[in-house]
C-alpha positions in Angstrom: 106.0 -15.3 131.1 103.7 -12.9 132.6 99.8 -12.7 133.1 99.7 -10.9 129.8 101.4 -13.2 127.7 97.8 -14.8 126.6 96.3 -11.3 125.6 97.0 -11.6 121.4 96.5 -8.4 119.5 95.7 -6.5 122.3 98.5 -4.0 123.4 96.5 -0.5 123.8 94.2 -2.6 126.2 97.2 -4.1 127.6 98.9 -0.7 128.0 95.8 0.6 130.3 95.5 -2.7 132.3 98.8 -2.8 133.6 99.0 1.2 134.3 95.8 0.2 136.1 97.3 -2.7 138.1 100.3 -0.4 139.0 97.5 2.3 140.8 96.2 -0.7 142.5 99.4 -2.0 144.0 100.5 1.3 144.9 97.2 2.1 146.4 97.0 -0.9 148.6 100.3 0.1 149.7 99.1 3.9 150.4 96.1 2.0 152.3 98.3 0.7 154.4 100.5 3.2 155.0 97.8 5.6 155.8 98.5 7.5 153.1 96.1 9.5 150.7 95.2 8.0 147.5 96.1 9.8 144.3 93.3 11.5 142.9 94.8 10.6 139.2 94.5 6.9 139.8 94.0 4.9 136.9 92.6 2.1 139.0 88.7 2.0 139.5 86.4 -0.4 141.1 84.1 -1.6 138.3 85.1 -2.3 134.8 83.6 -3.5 131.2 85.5 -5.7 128.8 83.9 -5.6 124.8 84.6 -7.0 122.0 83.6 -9.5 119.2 83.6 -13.1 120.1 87.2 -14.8 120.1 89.0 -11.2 121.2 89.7 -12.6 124.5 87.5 -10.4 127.1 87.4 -13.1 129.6 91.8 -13.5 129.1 91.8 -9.8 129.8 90.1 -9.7 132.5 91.3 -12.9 134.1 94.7 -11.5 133.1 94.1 -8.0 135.4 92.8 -9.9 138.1 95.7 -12.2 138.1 97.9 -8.8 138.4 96.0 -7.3 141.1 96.6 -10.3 143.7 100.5 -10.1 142.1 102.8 -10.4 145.1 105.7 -10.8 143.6 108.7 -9.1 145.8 110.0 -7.6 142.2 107.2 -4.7 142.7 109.4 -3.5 145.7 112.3 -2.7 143.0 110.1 -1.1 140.3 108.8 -3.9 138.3 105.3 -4.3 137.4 102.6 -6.2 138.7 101.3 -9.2 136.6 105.0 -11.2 137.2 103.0 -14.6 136.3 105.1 -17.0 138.7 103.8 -15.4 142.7 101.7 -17.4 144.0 98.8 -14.9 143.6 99.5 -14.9 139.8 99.5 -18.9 139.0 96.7 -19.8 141.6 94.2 -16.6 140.2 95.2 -17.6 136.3 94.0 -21.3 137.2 90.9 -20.3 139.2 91.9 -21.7 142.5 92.6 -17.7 144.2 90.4 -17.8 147.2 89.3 -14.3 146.7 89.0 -14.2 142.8 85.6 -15.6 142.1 85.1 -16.2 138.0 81.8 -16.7 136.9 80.7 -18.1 133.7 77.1 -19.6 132.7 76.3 -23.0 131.0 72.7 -21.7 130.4 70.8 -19.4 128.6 70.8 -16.4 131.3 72.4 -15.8 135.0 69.1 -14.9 137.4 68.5 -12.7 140.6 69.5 -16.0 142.6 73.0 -16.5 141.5 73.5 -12.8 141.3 72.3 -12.5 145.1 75.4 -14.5 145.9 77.8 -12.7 143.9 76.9 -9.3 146.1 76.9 -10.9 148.7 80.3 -12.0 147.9 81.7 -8.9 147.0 80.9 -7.3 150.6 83.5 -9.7 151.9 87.2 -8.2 153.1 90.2 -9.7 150.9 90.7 -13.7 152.7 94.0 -13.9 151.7 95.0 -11.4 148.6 94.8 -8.0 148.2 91.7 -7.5 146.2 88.5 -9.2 146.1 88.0 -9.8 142.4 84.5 -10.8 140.7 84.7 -11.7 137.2 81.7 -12.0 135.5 82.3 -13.2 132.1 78.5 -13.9 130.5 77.4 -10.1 131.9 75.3 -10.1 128.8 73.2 -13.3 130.4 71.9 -11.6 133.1 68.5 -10.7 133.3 66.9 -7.5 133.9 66.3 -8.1 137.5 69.6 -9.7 138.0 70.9 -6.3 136.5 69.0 -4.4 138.7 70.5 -6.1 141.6 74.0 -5.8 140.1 73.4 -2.1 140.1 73.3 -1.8 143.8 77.0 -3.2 144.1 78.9 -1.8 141.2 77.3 1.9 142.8 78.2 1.1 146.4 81.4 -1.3 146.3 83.5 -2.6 149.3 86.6 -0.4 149.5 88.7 -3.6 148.5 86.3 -4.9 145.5 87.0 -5.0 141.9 83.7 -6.1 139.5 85.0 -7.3 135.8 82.8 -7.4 133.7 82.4 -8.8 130.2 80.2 -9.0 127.4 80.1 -8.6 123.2 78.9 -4.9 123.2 78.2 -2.0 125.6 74.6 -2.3 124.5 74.0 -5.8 125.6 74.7 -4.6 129.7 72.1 -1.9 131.1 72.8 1.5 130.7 72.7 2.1 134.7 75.5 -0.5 134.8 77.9 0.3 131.8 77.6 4.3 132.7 79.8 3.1 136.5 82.1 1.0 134.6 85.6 2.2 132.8 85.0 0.6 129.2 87.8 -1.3 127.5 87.1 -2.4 124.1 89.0 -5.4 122.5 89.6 -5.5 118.9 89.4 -9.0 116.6 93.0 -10.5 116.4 95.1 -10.4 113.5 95.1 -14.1 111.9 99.1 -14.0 111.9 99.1 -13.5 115.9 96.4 -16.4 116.4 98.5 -18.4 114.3 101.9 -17.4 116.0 100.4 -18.5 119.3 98.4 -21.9 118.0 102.4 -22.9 116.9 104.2 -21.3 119.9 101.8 -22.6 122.4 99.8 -25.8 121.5 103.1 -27.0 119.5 100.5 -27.3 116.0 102.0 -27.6 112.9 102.9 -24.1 110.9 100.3 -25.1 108.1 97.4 -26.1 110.0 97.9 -23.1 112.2 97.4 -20.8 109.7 94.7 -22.4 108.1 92.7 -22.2 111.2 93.3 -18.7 112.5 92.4 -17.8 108.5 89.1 -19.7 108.5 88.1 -18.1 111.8 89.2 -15.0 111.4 91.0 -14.5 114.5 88.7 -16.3 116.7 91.5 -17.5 118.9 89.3 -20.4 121.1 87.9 -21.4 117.7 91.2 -21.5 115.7 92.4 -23.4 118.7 89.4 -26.6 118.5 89.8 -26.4 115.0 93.2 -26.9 114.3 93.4 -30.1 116.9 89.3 -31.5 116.7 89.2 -33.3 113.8 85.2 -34.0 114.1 85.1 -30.0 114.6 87.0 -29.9 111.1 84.7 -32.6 109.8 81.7 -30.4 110.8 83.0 -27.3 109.3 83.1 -29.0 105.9 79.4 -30.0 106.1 78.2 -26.5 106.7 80.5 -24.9 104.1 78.9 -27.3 101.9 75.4 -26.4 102.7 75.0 -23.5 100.1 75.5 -25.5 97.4 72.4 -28.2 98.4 70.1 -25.6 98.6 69.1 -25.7 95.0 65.6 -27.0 95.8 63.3 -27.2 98.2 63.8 -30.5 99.5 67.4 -29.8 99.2 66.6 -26.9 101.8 64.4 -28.5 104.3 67.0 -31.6 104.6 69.9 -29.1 105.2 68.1 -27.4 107.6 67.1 -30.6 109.4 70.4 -32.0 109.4 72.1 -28.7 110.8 69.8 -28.8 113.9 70.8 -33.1 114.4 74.2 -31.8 114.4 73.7 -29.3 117.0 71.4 -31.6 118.8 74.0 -34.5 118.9 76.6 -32.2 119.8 74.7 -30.9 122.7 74.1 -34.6 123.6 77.7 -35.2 123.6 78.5 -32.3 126.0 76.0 -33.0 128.4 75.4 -36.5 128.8 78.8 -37.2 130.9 78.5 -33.9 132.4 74.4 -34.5 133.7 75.0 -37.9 134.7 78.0 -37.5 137.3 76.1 -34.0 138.6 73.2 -36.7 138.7 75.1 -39.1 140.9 77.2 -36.7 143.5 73.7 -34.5 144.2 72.2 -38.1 145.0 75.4 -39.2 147.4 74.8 -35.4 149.0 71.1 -36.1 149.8 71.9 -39.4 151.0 70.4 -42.1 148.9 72.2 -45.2 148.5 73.6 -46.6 145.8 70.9 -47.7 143.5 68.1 -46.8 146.5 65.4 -44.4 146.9 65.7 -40.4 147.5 65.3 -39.3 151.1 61.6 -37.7 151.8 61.5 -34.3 151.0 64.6 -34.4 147.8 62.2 -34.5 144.8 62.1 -31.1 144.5 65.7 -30.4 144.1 66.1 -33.1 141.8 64.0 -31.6 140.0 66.0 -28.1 139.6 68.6 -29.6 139.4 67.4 -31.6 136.0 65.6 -27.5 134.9 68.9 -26.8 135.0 70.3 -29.3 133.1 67.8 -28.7 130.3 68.5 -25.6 130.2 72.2 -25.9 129.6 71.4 -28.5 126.9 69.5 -25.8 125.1 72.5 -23.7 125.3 75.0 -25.9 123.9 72.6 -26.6 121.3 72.4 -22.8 120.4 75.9 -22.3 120.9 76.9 -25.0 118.6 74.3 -23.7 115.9 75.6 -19.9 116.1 79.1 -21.6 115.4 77.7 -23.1 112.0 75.7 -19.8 111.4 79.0 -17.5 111.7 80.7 -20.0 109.6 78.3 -19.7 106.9 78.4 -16.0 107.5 82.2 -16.6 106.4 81.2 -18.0 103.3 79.2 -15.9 102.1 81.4 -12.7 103.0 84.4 -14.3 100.6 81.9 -15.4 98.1 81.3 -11.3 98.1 84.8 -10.5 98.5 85.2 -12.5 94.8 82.2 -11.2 93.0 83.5 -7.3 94.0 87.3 -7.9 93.1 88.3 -7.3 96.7 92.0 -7.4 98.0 91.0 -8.8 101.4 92.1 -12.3 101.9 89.9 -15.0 101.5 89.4 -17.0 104.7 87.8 -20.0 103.5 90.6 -21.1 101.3 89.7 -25.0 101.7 86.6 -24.6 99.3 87.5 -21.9 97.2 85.8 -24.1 94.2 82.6 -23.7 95.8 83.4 -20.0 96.1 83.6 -19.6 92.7 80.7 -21.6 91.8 78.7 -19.5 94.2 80.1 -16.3 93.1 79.7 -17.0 89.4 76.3 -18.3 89.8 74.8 -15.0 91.6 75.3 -11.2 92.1 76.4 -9.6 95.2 72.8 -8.0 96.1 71.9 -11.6 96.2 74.6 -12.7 98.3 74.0 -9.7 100.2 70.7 -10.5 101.2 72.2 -14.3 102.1 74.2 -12.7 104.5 71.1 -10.6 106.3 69.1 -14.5 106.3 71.9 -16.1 108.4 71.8 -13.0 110.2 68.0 -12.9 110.9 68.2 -16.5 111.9 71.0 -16.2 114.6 68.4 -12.8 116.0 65.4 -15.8 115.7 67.1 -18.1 117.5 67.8 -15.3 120.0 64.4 -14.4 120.6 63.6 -18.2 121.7 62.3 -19.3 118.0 62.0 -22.9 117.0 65.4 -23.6 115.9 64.1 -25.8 113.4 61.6 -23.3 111.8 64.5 -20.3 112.0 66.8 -22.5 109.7 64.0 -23.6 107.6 63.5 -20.1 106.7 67.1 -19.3 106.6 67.3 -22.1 103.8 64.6 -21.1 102.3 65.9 -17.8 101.7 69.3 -18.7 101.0 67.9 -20.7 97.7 66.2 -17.6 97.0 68.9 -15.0 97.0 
């Protein structure tokens, strides 16, 4: 098994990564031989990772880093970096490398703060590998003066400093940043390969697997919760149902109303374990007792760090809502697919009675126009809109085609 085995659908990306981690190992090598770097080096110090969500942009990149701290003694005979059983493989593929730092964000955006550290980071020589490795996986969360301070590194790098970047699109990272990147785009994966790895790897039964990686399109991490979270199915089925309750305007306004409890309880869920053992080991560090008062002087980290917890709750409650909007995206697209005759396959294969009601029931420039509400909704709720309002209107529109 090596470093790439969890890339799926990927192998031009692939291809490019692993000539890249060859020009890194034999660089490091040149480096300490004293010898000149090739100029032809595929190897760079600062790259960008697109694609659509579920491609695997965070794997990738995890992946590369895992093959740059390869020190497997295979690379001495001519194999290639990214062996998957060295040391620097397994402990940078489960994040415990001390010089590959991932970073992923539970909030709504990564600020000038955090992004200070990273920097400050990346100045550091290699501790123990032979690269230090920053993986940034939310680089579309960072703000504009977080980006500005990005800039300064990704220009100016330490000689033994890798950035990895990812985000959904080369327009969601500043154009200062992106233009001193290399760009690899990741494509969607085929539903057969998602399914091929749901029964190779988790051990889930043929059937199901393919009925997930259909009804998410290739969204591997999706396909994945779906196919073994029963309350994630059970929540799937509500929302694919919501286009047929929409046949009134009370119908609308309580779909809408229930979509955002849903959300709301399953942000809840997330972060009511999580916030209250956070709440009790930042207590024991500032020295209260058990049950007693704060120390003088602790208020005001308490109260960042409940900001902060806030502000993560507001993420998982827009996460969780986006999941239900692309899922009603999904209906809509195979209620189209119907009404036009198309040969694509139908994803949604679980309600394909609804489907046909739907289809039967309207024309496609009204379903097309159902598409661009869900689609103005999810760019609401991005612009910090009242979820509750955003899907009101959504509903609203989806009754009126």
């Amino acid at each position: 098994m090596t470093v790439w085995d969890d890339l799926v659908g990927q192998d031009r990306v692939q291809e490019q990564l692993a000539a890249a981690a060859r020009d890194a190992d034999a660089l490091v090598t040149a480096d300490g031989a004293g010898e000149p770097v090739s100029p032809g080096s595929k190897m760079t110090h600062a790259w960008l990772f697109t694609g659509p969500p579920g491609s695997g942009r965070a794997t990738a990149a995890r992946a590369f880093a895992a093959a740059l701290q390869c020190t497997s003694p295979d690379r001495a005979l001519g194999g290639a970096p990214g062996c998957g059983f060295c040391d620097g493989c397994h402990t940078s593929l489960i994040g415990t490398h001390a010089d590959v730092e991932v970073v992923r964000t539970d909030l709504l955006s990564i600020g000038v703060k955090e992004t200070r550290e990273l920097v400050r980071r990346a100045q550091l020589s290699p501790a123990v590998g032979r690269w230090q490795v920053i993986v940034l996986e939310d680089a579309d969360r960072l703000t504009e003066g977080a980006g500005n301070v990005l800039l300064k590194a990704v220009e100016e790098p330490a000689p033994r400093t890798v950035w990895l970047l990812c985000a959904p699109s080369l327009e969601d990272v500043l154009p200062t940043i992106r233009s001193r990147c290399r760009h690899l785009t990741l494509r969607t994966p085929p539903v057969d390969a998602v399914a091929d790895v749901l029964i190779r790897r988790d051990g889930i039964d043929p059937e199901r697997a393919a009925s997930a990686a259909r009804a998410t399109q290739g969204h591997i991490d999706r396909a994945r919760r779906l196919a073994t979270d029963e309350r994630a199915r059970s929540r799937r089925a509500a929302v694919l149902k919501l286009p047929l309750r929409v046949e009134d305007i009370g119908g609308c306004l309580k779909a809408a109303q229930e979509l955002i409890d849903t959300a709301t309880d399953d942000a809840k869920q997330v972060s009511e374990e999580v916030d209250a053992k956070e709440t009790e080991e930042m207590k024991a560090a500032l020295g209260a007792a058990a049950g007693g008062r704060l120390p003088r002087g602790t208020a005001g980290v308490m109260k960042e760090l409940e900001d902060r917890q806030k502000r993560r709750k507001t993420r998982t409650q827009r996460d969780s809502l986006d999941l239900a909007l692309t899922d009603l995206t999904g209906f809509y697209r195979d209620v189209l697919a119907i009404q036009l005759g198309s040969r694509i396959a139908i994803a949604n294969t679980d309600v394909e009675d609804a489907l046909d009601r739907v289809a039967r029931s309207s024309t496609p420039e009204r379903t097309l126009r159902r598409i661009e509400a869900v689609i103005a909704c999810r760019r609401s709720l991005d612009r910090n809109v009242a979820p509750l309002l955003a899907v009101e209107a959504m509903t609203m529109a989806l009754r009126a085609g």
